[in-house]
N, C-alpha and C positions, 0 to 999 in steps of 0.2 A: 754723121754726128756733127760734123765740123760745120755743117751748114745753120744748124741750129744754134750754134754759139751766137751769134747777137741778139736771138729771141729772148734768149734766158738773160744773156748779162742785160735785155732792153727791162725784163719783167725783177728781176734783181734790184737792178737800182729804182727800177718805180716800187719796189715795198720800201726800200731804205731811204727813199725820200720823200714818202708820206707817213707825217706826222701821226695824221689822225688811226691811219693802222697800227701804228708801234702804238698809241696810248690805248688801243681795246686792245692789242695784243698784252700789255703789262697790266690791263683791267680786267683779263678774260680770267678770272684765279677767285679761288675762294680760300677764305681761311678757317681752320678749325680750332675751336675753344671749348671751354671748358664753364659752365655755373660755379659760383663760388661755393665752396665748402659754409654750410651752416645757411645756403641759401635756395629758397623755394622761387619759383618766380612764375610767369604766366608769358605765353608766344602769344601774342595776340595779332588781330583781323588788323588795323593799322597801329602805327605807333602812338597810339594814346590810353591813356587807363585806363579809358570808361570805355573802348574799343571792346569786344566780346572774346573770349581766349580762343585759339583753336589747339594748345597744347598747354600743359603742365609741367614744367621741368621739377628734378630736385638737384641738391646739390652735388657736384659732379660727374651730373648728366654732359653727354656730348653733345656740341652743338656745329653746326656749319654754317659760316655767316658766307653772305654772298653782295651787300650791298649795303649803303647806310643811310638813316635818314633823319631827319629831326621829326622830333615830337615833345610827349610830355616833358617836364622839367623833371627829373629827379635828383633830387639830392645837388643841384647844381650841373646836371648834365643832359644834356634834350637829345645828345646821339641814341638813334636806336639803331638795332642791326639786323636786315630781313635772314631768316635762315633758308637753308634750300628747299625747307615742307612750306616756305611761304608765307610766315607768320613773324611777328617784329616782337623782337627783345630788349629790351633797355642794356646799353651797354653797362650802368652800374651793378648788376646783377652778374656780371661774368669775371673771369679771372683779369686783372691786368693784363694790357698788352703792351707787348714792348715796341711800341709802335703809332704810329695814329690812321685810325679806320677810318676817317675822313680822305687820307692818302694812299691807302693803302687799296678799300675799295671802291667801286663805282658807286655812284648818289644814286640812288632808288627812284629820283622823281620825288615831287612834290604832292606827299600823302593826303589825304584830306580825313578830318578828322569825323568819322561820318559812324554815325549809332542810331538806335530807335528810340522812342520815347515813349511814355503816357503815362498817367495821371495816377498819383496813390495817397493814401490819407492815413496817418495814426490813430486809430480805435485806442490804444494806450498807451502808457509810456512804454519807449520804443527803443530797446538796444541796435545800434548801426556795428556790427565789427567788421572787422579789416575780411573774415572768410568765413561763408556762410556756416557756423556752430555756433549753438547758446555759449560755448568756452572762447570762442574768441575772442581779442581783444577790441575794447572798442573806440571807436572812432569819432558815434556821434549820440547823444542819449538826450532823445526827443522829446518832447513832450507829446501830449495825448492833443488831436484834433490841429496836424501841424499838416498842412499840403506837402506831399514829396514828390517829383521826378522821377519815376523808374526807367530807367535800362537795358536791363534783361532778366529774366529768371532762371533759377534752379531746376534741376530734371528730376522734383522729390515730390512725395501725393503730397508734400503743406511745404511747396516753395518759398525760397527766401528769392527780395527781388533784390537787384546792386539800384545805389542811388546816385546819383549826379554826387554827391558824396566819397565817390569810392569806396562804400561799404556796404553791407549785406542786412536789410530789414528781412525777418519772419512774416509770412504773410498770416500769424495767425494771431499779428498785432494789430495787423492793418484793417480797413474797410475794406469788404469786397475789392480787388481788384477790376472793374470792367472791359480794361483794355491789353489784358494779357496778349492776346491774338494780334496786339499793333508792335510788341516786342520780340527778341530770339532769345533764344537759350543762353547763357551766359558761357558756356563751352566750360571743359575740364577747372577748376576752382582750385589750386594745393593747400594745403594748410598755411597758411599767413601768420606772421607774428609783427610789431610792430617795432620792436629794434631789428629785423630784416632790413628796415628802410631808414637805419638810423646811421648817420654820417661815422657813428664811432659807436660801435656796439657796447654796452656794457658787461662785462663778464657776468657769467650763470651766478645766482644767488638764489637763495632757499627761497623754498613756496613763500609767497604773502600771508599774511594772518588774516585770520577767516573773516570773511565780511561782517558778519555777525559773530559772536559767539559761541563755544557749541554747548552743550549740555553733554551730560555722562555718552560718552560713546555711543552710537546704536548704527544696525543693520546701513549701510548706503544705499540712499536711493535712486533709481535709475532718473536721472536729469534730462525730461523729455526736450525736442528742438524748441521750446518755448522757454521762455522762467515762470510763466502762470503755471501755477498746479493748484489742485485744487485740497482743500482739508472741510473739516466740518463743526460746527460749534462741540463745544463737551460739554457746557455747562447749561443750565435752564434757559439762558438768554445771553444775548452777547450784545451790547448798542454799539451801532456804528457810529462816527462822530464827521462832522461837516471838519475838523481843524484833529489833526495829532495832541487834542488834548479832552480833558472828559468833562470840561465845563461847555466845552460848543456844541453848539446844536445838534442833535441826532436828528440822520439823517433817513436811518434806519435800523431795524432789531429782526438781529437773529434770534432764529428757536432752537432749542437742544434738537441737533442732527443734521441744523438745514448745511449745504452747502453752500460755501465761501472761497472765492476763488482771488486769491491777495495779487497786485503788480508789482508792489515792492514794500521794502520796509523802513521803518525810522522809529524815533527812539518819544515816550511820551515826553513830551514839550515840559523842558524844565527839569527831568528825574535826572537819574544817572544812567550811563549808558551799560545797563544790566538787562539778564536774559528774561526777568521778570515786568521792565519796562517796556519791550517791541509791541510797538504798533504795527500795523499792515493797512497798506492801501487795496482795497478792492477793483475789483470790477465792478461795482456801486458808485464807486469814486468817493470811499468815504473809509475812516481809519477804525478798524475794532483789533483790541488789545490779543496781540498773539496767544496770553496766556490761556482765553477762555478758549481757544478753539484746540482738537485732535486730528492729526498729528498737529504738533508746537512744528514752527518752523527751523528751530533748531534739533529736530528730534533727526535731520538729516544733515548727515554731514557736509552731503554735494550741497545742501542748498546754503550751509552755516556758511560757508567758503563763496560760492555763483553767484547769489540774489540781492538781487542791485539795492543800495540806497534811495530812496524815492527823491533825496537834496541831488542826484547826480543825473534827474534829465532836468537840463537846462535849455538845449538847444533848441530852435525856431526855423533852422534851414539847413 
């Protein structure tokens, strides 16, 4: 045994006087956290948002971080943190630490911010929200014939795509997609809301008041992943108008039954904003008066409350 003694004190003092072994030895460690309470969030393929998910967390989900690295900004913060399944989390999304993960653990390397692409078009006006449902919040409200950037798509028979945007178009807004096959799946999606991402949340407050107004109560109707739904004229004839008002130009006329498939609503130019005044924009691209047609689009309450203002697609990118 005694001969051995200078091996060991020789292998001894060479671990205690290299550097670089003590710093992977005090690197080699992971830490485990927690998602914040009241918070949904996405692991994704690198640390950036338009990155494609490979997990879902929800709020006080376990996570195990292993490495940290820069990416997207959120909320004033670019650390992200890889987990041990290999996917990168925004450090804003997780509980405080009492500590700094830059010191704490090892740099990940220098991520590269790398997604698919190809080409998409607005057939109509075009809800963008934060996660692919007609009820989600949204982000960006298109106009109709506006070029888009897609991303990735949804695993649904009428996919929504993610946009350079960070949000979620319907693909049964859009033109033909032709290049699905040049993007991936956008992986697991959670439900999103958009004070999730807000620096100082606001406390819960009662529903909004109905986008429209409703009429006497009636049956709710099932809100397909669209907001087009379709109704039919009631009355003998219906004219559609080139302008939200009934001196401009018709552009076309309904028959008692034909079907009418509206994008959104507004109120006749000038009246007051009553259930007897909605106009509806088409799929014609042209406005006829909610009142002639069956079902009234207040005669639903999903829709009195969901179905956008036609003043509210503004956007162009």
């Amino acid at each position: 045994m005694w001969k051995h003694l200078p091996l060991l004190l020789s292998v001894a003092s060479s671990a205690l006087a290299s550097p670089s072994l003590v710093r992977r030895q005090e690197n080699a460690t992971t830490i485990p956290s927690v998602v914040e309470r009241g918070i949904n969030t996405e692991c994704k393929k690198c640390p950036f948002s338009l990155c494609p998910n490979v997990e879902a967390y929800g709020g006080g989900d376990n996570v195990t971080l292993e490495c940290w690295a820069s990416g997207t900004n959120v909320n004033g913060d670019v650390t992200w943190l890889r987990t041990t399944t290999g996917c990168y989390i925004t450090q804003w999304d997780l509980i405080e630490y009492q500590g700094d993960y830059t010191q704490a653990l090892p740099h990940c390397g220098d991520i590269a911010e790398v997604y698919k692409k190809t080409h998409g078009k607005t057939k109509y006006y075009t809800e963008c929200n934060i996660y692919p449902a007609i009820r989600g919040d949204h982000i960006k409200m298109y106009k109709y014939g506006i070029d888009l950037v897609l991303t990735c798509y949804t695993d649904d028979a009428e996919p929504w795509y993610k946009t350079t945007s960070n949000c979620y178009v319907s693909s049964t807004l859009l033109e033909l997609v032709q290049g699905k096959d040049e993007i991936e799946p956008c992986g697991p999606v959670p439900f999103m809301e958009k004070k999730m991402r807000e620096p100082d949340p606001e406390p819960e407050v009662q529903a909004k008041a109905p986008s429209f107004p409703k009429s006497d109560p009636a049956p709710t109707s099932h809100l397909a992943r669209r907001f087009l739904y379709d109704t039919a004229v009631g009355e003998d004839e219906a004219h559609c108008y080139q302008e939200n008002n009934n001196s401009s130009a018709i552009v076309k006329t309904y028959v008692w039954d034909e079907k009418v498939t509206p994008q959104c609503g507004t109120y006749l130019e000038g009246a007051d904003r009553r259930t007897e005044n909605i106009m509806l924009f088409t799929i014609d691209f042209c406005y006829v008066m909610d009142k002639l047609l069956d079902p009234n689009l207040v005669d639903s309450v999903v829709r009195s409350q969901y179905f956008p203002h036609c003043e509210d697609f503004v956007d162009e990118k």
